[in-house]
C-alpha positions as CSV (number, residue, x, y, z in Angstrom):
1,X,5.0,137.7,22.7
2,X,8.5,138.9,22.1
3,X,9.5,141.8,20.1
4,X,11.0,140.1,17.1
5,X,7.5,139.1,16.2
6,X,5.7,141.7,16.6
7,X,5.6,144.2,12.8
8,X,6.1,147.7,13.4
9,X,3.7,149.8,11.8
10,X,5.4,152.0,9.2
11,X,4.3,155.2,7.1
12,X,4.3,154.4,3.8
13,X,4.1,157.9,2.6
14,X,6.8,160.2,2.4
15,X,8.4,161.9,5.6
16,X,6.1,165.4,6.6
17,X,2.9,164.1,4.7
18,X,-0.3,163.8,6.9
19,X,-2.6,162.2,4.8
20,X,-5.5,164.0,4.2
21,X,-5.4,164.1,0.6
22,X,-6.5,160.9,0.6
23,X,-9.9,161.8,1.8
24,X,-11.3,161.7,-1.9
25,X,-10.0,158.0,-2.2
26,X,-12.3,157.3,0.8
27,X,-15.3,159.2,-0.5
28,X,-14.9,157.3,-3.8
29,X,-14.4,153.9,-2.2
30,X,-17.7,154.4,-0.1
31,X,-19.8,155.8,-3.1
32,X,-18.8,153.0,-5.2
33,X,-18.9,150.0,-2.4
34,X,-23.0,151.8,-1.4
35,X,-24.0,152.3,-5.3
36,X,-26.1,155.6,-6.7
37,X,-29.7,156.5,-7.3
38,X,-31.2,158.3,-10.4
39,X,-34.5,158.8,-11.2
40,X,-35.0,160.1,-14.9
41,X,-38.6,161.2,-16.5
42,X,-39.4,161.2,-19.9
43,X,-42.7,163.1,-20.8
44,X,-44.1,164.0,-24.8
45,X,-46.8,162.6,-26.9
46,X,-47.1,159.2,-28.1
47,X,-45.0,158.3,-31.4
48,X,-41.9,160.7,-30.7
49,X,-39.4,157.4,-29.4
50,X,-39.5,157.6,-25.7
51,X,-38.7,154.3,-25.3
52,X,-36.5,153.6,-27.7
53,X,-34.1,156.9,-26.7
54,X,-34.0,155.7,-23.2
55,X,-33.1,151.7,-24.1
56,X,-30.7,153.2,-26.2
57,X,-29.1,156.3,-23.6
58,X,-28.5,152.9,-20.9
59,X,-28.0,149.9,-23.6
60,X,-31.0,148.0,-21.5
61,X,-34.8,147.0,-22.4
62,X,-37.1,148.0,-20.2
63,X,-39.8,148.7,-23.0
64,X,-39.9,145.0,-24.2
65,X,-43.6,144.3,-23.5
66,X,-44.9,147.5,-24.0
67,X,-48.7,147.6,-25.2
68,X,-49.9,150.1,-27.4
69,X,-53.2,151.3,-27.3
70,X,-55.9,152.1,-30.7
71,X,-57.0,155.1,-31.7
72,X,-60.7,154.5,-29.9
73,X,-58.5,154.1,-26.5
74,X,-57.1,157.4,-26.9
75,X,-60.1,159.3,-27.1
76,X,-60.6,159.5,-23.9
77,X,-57.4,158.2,-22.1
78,X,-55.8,159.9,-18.5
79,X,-51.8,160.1,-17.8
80,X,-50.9,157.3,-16.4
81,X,-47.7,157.1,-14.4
82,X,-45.7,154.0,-14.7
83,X,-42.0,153.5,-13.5
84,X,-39.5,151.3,-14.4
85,X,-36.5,150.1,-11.9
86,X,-33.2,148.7,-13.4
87,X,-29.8,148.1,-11.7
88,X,-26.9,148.5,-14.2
89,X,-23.1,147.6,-13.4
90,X,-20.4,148.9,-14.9
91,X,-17.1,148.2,-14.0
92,X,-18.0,147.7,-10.7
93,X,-20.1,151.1,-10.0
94,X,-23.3,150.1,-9.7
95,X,-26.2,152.2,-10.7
96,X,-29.7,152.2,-9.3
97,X,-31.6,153.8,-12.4
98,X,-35.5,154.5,-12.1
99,X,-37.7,155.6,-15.5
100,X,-40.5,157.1,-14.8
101,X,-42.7,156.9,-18.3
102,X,-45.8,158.9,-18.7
103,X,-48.4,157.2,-21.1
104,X,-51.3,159.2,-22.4
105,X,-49.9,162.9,-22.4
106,X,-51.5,164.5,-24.9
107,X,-53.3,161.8,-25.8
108,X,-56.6,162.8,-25.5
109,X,-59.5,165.2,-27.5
110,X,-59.0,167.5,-24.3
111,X,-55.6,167.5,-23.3
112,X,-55.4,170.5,-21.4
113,X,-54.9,169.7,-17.6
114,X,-53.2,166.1,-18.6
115,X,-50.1,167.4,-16.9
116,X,-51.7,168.3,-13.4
117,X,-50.9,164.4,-12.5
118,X,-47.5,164.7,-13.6
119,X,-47.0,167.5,-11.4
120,X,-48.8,165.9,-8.3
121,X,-46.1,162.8,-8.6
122,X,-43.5,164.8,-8.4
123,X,-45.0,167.0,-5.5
124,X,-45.7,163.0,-4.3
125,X,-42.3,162.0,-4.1
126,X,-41.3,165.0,-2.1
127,X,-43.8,165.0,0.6
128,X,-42.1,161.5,0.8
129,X,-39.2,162.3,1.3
130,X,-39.9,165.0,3.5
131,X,-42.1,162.6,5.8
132,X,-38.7,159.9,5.6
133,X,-36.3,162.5,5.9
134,X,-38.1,163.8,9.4
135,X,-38.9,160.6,10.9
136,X,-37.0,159.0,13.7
137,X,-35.3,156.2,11.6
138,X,-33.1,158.0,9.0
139,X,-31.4,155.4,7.3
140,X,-32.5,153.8,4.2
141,X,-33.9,156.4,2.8
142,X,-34.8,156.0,-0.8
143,X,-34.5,158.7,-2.8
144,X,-37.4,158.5,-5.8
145,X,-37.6,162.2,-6.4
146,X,-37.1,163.2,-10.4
147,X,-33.9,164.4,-10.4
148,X,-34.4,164.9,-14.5
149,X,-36.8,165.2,-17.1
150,X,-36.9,165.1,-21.0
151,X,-39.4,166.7,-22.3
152,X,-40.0,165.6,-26.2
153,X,-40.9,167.9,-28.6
154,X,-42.8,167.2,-31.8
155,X,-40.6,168.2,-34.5
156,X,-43.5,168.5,-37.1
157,X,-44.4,171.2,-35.2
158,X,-43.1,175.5,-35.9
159,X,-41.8,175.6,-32.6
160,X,-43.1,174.9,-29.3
161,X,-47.4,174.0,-28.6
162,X,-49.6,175.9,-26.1
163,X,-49.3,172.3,-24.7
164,X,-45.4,172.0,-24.1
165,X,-45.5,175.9,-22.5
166,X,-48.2,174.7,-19.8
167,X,-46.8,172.0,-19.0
168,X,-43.1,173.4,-19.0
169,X,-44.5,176.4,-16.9
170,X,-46.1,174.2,-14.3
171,X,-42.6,172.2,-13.6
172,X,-39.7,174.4,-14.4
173,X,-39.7,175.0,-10.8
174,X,-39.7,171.5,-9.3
175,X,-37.7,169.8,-11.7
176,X,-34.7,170.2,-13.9
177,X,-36.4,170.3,-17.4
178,X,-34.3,169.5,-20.6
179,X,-35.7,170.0,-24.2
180,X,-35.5,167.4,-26.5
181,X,-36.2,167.3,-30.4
182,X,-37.5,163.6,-31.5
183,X,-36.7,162.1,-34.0
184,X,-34.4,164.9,-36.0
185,X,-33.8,162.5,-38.7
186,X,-37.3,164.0,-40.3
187,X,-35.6,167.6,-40.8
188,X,-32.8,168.9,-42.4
189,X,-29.7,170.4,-41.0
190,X,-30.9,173.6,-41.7
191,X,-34.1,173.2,-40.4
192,X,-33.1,172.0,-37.4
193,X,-31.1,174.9,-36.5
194,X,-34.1,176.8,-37.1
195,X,-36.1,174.6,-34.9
196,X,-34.0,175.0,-32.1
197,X,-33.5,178.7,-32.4
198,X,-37.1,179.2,-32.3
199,X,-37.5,176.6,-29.4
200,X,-34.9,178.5,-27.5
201,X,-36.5,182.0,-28.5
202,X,-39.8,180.7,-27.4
203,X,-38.7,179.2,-24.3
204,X,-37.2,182.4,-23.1
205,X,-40.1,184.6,-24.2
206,X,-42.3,182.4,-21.6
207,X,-39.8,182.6,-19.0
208,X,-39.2,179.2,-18.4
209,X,-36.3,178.0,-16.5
210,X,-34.5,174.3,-18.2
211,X,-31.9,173.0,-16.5
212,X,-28.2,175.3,-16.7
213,X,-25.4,173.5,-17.6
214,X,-22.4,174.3,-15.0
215,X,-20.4,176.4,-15.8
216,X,-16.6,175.5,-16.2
217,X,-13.8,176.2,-13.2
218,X,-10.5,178.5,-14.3
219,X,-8.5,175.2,-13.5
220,X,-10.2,172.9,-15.8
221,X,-8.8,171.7,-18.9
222,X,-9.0,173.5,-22.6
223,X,-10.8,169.7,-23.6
224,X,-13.1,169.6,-20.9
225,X,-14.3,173.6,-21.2
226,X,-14.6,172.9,-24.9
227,X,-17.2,169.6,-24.4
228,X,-19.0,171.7,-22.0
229,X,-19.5,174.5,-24.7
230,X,-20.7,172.0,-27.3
231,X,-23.4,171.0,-25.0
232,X,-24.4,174.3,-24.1
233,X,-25.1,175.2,-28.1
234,X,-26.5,171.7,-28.7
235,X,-29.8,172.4,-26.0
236,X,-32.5,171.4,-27.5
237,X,-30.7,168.2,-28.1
238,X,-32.0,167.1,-31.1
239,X,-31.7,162.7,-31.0
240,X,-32.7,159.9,-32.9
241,X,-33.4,156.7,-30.9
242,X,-32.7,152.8,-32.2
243,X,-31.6,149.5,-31.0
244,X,-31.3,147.6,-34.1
245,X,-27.4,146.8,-34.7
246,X,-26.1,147.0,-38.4
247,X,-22.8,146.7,-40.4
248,X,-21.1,149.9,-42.2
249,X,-18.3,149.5,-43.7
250,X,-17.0,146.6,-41.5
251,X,-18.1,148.3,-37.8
252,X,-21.1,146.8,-36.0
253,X,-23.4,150.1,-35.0
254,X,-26.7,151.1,-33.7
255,X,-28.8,152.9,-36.3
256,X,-31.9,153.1,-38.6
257,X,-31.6,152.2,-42.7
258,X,-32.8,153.9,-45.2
259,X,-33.3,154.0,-48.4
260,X,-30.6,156.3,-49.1
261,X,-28.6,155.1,-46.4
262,X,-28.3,154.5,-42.3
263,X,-28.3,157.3,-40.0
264,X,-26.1,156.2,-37.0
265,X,-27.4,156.9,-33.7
266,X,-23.8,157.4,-32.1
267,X,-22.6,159.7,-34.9
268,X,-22.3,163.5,-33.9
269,X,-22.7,164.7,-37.6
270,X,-26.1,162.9,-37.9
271,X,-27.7,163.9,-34.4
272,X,-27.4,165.0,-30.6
273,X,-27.3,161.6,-29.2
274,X,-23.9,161.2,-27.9
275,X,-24.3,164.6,-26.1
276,X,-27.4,164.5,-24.4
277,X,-25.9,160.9,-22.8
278,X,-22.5,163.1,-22.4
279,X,-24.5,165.6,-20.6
280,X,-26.6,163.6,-18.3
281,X,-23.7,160.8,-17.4
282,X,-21.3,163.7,-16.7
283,X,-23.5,166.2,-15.1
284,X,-25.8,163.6,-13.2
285,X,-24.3,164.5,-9.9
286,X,-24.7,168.2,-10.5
287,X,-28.6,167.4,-11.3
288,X,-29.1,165.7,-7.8
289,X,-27.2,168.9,-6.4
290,X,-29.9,171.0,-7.9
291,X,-32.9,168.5,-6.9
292,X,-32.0,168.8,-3.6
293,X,-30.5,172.5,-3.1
294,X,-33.0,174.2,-5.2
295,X,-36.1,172.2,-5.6
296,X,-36.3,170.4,-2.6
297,X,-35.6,173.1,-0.9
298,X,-38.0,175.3,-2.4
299,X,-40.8,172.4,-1.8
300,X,-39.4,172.5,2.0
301,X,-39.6,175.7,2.9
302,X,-43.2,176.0,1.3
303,X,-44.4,173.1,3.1
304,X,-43.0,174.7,6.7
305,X,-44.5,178.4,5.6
306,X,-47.8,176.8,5.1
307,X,-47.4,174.7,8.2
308,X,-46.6,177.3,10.1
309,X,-49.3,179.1,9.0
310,X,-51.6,176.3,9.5
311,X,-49.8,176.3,13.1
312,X,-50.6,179.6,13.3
313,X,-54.4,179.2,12.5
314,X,-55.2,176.3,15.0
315,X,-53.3,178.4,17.9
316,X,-55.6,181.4,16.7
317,X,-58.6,178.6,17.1
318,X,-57.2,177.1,20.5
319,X,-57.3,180.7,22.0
320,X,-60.6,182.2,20.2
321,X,-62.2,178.7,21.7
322,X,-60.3,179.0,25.3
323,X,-61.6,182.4,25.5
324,X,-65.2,180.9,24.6
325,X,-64.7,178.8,27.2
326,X,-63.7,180.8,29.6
327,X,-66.5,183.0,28.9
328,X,-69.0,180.2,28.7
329,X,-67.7,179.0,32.0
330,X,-68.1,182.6,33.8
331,X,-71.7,182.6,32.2
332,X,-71.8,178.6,33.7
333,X,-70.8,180.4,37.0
334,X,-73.6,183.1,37.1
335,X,-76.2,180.7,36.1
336,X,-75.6,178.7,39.0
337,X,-75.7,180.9,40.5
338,X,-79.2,182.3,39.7
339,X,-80.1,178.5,39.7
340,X,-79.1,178.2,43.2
341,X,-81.3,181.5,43.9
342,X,-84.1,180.1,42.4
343,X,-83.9,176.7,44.2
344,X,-83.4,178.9,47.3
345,X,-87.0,180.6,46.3
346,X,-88.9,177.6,45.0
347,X,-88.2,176.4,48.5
348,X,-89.4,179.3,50.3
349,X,-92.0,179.5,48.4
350,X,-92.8,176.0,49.2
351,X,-92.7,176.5,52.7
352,X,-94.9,179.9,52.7
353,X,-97.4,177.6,50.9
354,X,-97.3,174.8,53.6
355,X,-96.8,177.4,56.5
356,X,-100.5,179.3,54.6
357,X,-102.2,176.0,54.2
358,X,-101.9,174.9,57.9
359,X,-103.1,178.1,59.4
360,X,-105.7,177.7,57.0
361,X,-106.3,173.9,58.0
362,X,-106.1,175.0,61.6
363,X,-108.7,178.3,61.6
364,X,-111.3,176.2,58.9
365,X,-111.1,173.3,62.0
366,X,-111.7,176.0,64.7
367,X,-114.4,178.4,63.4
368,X,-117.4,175.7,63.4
369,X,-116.8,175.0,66.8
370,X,-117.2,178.9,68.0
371,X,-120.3,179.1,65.8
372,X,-122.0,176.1,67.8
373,X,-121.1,177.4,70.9
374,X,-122.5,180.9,70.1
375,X,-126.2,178.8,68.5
376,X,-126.0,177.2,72.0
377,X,-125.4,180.9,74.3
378,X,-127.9,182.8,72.0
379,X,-130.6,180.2,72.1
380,X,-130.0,180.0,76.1
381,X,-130.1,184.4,76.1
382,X,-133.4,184.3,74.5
383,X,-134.8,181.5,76.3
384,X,-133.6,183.0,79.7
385,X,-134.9,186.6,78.1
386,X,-138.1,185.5,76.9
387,X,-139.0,184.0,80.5
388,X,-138.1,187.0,82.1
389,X,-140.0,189.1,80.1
390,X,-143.1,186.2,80.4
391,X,-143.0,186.4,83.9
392,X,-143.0,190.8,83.9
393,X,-145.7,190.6,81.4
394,X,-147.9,188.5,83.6
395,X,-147.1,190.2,86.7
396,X,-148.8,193.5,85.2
397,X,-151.9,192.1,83.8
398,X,-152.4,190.5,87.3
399,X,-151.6,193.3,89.3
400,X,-154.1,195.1,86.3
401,X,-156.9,192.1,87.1
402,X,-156.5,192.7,90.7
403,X,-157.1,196.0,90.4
404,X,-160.2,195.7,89.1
């Protein structure tokens, strides 16, 4: 090939620049071309908007055939936990957003363990990930931990229930918990702000940890600190949920009408709704940074203390039951050996007892033998005596006969 066809590779940048600062171009280009994962939970009791709030936070309908139960089905009614997967695309970022819904909290006469479930999803859904993450195959992994949660608030109610400290109590430390007044259209302005100073009062009287918004950098702009400090006075965000479109004063917009009027749900001055969206779209990286740094983490490290323990426990039962058998085998030993002994004595004593009974077979057979044989010599001594003495006996009485 000659050299006038060949193209030269040039630099396009400027003379003495590496390139390196375009490393955020390339992190951006593969996080956009691979998509992102977000798993949001909504927990309160039934009636506060749920579903409407969250159709309304992503402009989607994932509540369209939702059933809802009687009275005579609540009685008795468990926490059910139901998820929802949607894909939304929006100017080519694409968004893989799960909603995990909790129908039945607080449902029921007894309500007071109805949030142990809840908590042993979300314990779930790390011990999965735990299980992927240390496996040999790696990639793929899908991320379904809860990387947020909403917690409702009745707003009938003079602050916070024993219910809502429970149940924030038993999750502040797994997952990042934000407050949430339904349906603030019912209270004043007011009382509202009363509301949420005694929510917050409340809250921090029980200890319990909601989610921090991040604080700003000294580089940031005066627009973006000031946004962040609106969100930080607006917690508990206080919302109103609707998808019904309607036209004020010549502008299409999503609200609820009134008698005396619409309350729009995309209006600062008449609710929180624009914030809480502001905060989760523009925090939502920060709240998988804390899922996985903090909570997962914490849920790690218990999970290897406890195995390690366990670890601990079955090594302390390997050697208690190698010593057992070591011991059992030295007692194995000495009982063979006293089994041997025995065996070794059963057969003398065997062959004492045959050795006995032959001498005794062998004198019994030779002692009627010598009895005989003594009949026969006595019976011959007094026959041989008696004729001796016959015969001196007559001798006498002759010799006495022929003396006379």
């Amino acid at each position: 090939m000659d050299s006038d066809e060949t193209t030269q590779f040039t630099n396009p940048e400027l003379p003495g620049y590496v390139g390196f600062a375009n490393l955020p171009n390339q992190v951006h280009r593969k996080s956009v071309k691979k998509g992102f994962e977000f798993t949001l939970m909504v927990v309160g009791e039934s009636g506060l908007g749920k579903s409407t709030v969250v159709d309304s936070l992503f402009l989607t309908d994932l509540y369209s055939r939702r059933y809802i139960p009687c009275v005579s089905d609540k009685v008795d009614r468990t926490v059910k936990i139901e998820t929802s997967t949607v894909e939304i695309e929006e100017r080519g970022v694409k968004l893989r957003l799960t909603v995990v819904d909790t129908p039945g909290y607080a449902d029921a006469i007894n309500s007071t363990d109805c949030f142990k479930a809840i908590v042993s999803y979300v314990d779930t859904q790390y011990e999965k990930y735990l299980q992927d993450e240390s496996g040999l195959n790696r990639r793929g992994i899908v991320d379904a931990r809860v990387h947020c949660c909403f917690y409702f608030i009745n707003p009938i109610g003079h602050g916070l229930k024993p219910l809502d400290v429970l149940f924030m109590k038993a999750l502040h430390t797994k997952v990042n918990i934000v407050p949430v007044i339904a349906k603030a259209d019912t209270l004043t302005r007011s009382e509202l702000l009363q509301l949420k100073q005694r929510i917050m009062d409340e809250i921090e009287k029980h200890g319990i940890q909601i989610y921090p918004l991040p604080d700003c950098d000294d580089d940031e702009d005066e627009e973006y600190r000031e946004q962040c400090k609106q969100l930080k006075e607006a917690v508990p965000f206080a919302v109103i949920g609707s998808n019904t479109v309607l036209e004020v004063r010549s502008r299409k917009v999503r609200g609820r009408l009134y008698p005396w009027g619409v309350v729009e749900v995309e209006n600062p001055e008449h609710c929180d709704f624009i914030k809480l969206r502001t905060m989760l779209i523009a925090h939502m990286q920060d709240l998988q940074e804390v899922t996985q740094e903090i909570h997962y983490e914490n849920f790690r490290s218990e999970r290897i203390a406890s195995g390690s323990a366990i670890t601990r426990k079955i090594n302390k039962s390997r050697r208690t039951s190698t010593d057992v058998y070591e011991k059992d085998e030295k007692l194995n030993e000495k009982e063979k050996q006293l089994l041997e002994k025995d065996a070794q004595l059963k057969k003398m004593a065997e062959l004492i007892g045959r050795m006995q009974a032959e001498m005794i077979r062998q004198t019994g057979s030779s002692r009627p033998s010598t009895k005989r044989g003594d009949v026969r010599a006595s019976a011959a001594g007094s026959t041989t005596n008696g004729a001796v003495n016959g015969s001196a006996s007559v001798r006498p009485a002759a010799y006495q006969t022929h003396q006379v």
